[in-house]
Structures are given as structure tokens and as C-alpha cells.
Kinemage of the C-alpha trace (Angstrom):
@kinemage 1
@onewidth
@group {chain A} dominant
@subgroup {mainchain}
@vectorlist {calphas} color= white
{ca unk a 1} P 8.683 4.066 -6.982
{ca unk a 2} L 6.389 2.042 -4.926
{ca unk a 3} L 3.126 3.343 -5.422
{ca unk a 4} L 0.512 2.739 -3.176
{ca unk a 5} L -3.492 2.823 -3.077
{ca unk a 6} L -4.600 2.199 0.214
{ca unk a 7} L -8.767 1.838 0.301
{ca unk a 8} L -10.283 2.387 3.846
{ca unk a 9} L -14.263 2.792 5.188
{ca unk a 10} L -14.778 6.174 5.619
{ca unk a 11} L -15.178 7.485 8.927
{ca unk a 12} L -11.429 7.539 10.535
{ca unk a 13} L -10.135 10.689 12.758
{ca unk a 14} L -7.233 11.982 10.578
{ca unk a 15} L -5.231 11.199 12.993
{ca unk a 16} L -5.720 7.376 12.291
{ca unk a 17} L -5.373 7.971 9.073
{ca unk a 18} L -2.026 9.982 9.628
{ca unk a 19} L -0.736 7.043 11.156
{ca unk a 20} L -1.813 4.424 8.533
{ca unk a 21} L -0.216 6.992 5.989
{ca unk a 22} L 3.134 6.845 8.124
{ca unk a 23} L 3.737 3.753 9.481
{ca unk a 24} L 2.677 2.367 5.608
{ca unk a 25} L 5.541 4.381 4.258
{ca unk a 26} L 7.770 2.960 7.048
{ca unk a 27} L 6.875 -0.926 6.156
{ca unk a 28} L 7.902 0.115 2.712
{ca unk a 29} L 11.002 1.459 3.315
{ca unk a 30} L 11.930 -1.606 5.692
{ca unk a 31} L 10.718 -4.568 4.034
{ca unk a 32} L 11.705 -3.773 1.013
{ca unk a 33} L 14.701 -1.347 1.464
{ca unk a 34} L 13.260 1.094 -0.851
{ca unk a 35} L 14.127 4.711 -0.020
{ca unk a 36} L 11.581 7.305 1.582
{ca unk a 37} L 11.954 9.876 -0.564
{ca unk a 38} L 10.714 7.101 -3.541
{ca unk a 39} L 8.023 6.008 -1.628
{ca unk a 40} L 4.258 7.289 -2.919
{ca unk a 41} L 0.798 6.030 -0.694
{ca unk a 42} L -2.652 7.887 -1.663
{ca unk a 43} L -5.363 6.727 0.480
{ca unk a 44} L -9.197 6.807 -0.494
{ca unk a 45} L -11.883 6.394 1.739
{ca unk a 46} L -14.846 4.361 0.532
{ca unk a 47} L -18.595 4.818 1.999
{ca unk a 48} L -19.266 1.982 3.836
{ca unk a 49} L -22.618 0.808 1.688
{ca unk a 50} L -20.009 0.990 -0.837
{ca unk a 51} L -18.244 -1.822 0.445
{ca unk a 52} L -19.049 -5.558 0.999
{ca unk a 53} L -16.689 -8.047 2.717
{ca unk a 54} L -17.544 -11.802 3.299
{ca unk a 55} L -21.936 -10.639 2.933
{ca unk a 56} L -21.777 -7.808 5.390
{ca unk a 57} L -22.390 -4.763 4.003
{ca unk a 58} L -19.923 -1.940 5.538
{ca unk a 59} L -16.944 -4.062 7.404
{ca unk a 60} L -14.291 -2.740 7.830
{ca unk a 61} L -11.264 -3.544 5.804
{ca unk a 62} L -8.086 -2.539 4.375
{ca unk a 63} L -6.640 -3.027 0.819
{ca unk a 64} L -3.167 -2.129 -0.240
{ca unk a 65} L -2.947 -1.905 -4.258
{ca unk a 66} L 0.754 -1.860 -4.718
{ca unk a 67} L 2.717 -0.743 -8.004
{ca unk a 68} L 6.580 -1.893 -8.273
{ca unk a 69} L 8.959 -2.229 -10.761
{ca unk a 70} L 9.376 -5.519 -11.398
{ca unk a 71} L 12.127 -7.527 -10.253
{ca unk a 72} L 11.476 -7.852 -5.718
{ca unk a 73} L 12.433 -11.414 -5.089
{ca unk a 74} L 9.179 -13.540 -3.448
{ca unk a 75} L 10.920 -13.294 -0.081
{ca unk a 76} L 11.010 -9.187 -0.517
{ca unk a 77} L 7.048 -9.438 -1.340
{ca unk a 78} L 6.630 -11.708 2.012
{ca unk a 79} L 7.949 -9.701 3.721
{ca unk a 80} L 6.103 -6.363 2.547
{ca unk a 81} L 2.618 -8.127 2.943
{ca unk a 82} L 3.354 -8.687 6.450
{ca unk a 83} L 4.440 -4.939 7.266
{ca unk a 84} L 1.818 -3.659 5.441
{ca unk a 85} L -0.756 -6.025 7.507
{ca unk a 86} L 1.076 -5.201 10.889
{ca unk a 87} L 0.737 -1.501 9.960
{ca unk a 88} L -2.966 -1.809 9.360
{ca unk a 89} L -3.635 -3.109 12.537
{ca unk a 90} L -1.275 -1.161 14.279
{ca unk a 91} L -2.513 2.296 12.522
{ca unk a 92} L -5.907 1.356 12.712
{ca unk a 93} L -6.778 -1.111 15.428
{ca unk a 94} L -8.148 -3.874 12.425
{ca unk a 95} L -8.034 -7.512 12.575
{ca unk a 96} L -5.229 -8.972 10.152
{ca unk a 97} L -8.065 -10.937 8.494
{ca unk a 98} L -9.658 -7.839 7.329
{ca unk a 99} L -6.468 -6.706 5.105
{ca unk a 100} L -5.503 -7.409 1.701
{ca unk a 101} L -2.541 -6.870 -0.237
{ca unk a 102} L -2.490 -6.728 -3.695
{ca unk a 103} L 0.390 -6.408 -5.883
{ca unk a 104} L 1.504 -5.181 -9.772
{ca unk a 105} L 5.116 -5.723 -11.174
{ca unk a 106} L 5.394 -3.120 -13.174
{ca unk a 107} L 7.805 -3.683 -16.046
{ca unk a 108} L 10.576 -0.647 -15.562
{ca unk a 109} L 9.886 0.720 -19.408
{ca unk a 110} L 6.066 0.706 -17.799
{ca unk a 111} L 6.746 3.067 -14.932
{ca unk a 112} L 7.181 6.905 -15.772
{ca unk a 113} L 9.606 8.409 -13.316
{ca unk a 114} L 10.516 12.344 -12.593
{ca unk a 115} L 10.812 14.549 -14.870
{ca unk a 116} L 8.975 11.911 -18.046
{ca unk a 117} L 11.699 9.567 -18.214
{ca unk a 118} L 11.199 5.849 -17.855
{ca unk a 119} L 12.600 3.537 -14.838
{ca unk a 120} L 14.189 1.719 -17.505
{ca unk a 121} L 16.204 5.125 -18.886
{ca unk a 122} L 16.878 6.260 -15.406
{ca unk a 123} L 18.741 2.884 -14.860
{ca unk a 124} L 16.048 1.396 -12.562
């Protein structure tokens, strides 16, 4: 598991996006200690008169939705909304102010894992 939405204005060179995309999976696997190969980030790109942030239509900004099974302590979470800030603005060139981190415990009987077993069943 995680799972990870990451919604960005449209108009970055893939090769920003490449690097928000990579160096998201890395905070992951670092803050957290979750392994690579578990780690899942989809990013969507939003028109920017889709988007409003603090009355101005089109900022820029950066949201993380973030799926785990439950159980991180608060200090593993800290830590994860930090990387995944630092990555933003390191990916992306962003202000920290302009990214958000949102976060779902996801119970492990909630979370279907490979092959259509449960978290819970795979011993997660």
C-alpha cells in the first residue's frame, strides 16, 4: 500500500512531473519505511479555472490524498507530510504554503491487496 493522488495545475513539462512522481515515491519509502515496490502515486492535472486557492483563481498548488492502512504512529505521519512538502517544492519549484496533505487510515479489512485478498488476510 500507500496510495497516492497527487492533484497539480496543468501545464508542467513531464519532466517536472517525472520528478514529482519520483522523488514522491522516495519520501514514501523514507518517512515511512514502506517498501518501493508497495508504493502506488497517480497524479492528475487540474485546469487551472478549475482550481481556486485563497480567491485566486488558477494558483498553483499541490495536494497529496494519501490512502494507508491504518495503524502509522503520529510521528510516522509528521514525518511523511514534511517529505511530501519538501518533494513538492523540490520537484516543482512551489512554495511550501501552496501544498496540502491529506490523509485516510484505511482499516486493513478496507484495503484490497494483489491478487483480491484483503491487507487484513495477507497479514498486513
Amino acid at each position: 500500500m500507500p496510495i497516492l493522488h497527487v492533484h497539480v495545475v496543468t501545464g508542467w513539462p513531464a519532466d517536472k512531473k517525472t520528478a514529482l512522481l519520483e522523488t514522491a515515491s522516495q519520501a514514501v519509502v523514507e518517512s515511512l519505511g514502506a517498501p518501493l515496490r508497495s508504493v502506488r502515486i497517480m497524479l492528475h492535472e487540474v485546469l487551472p479555472e478549475h482550481i481556486i486557492v485563497a480567491g485566486e483563481v488558477g494558483r498553483q498548488s499541490v495536494v497529496f490524498h494519501v490512502h494507508l492502512i491504518a495503524g502509522r504512529s503520529e510521528a510516522q505521519k509528521d514525518a511523511l507530510y514534511a517529505a511530501l512538502n519538501r518533494a513538492a517544492i523540490e520537484a516543482l519549484g512551489v512554495s511550501g504554503e501552496d501544498v496540502r496533505v491529506l490523509l485516510d487510515d484505511v482499516p486493513n479489512t478496507d484495503m484490497g491487496m494483489a491478487n483480491g485478498v484483503s491487507a487484513k488476510a495477507m497479514g498486513r
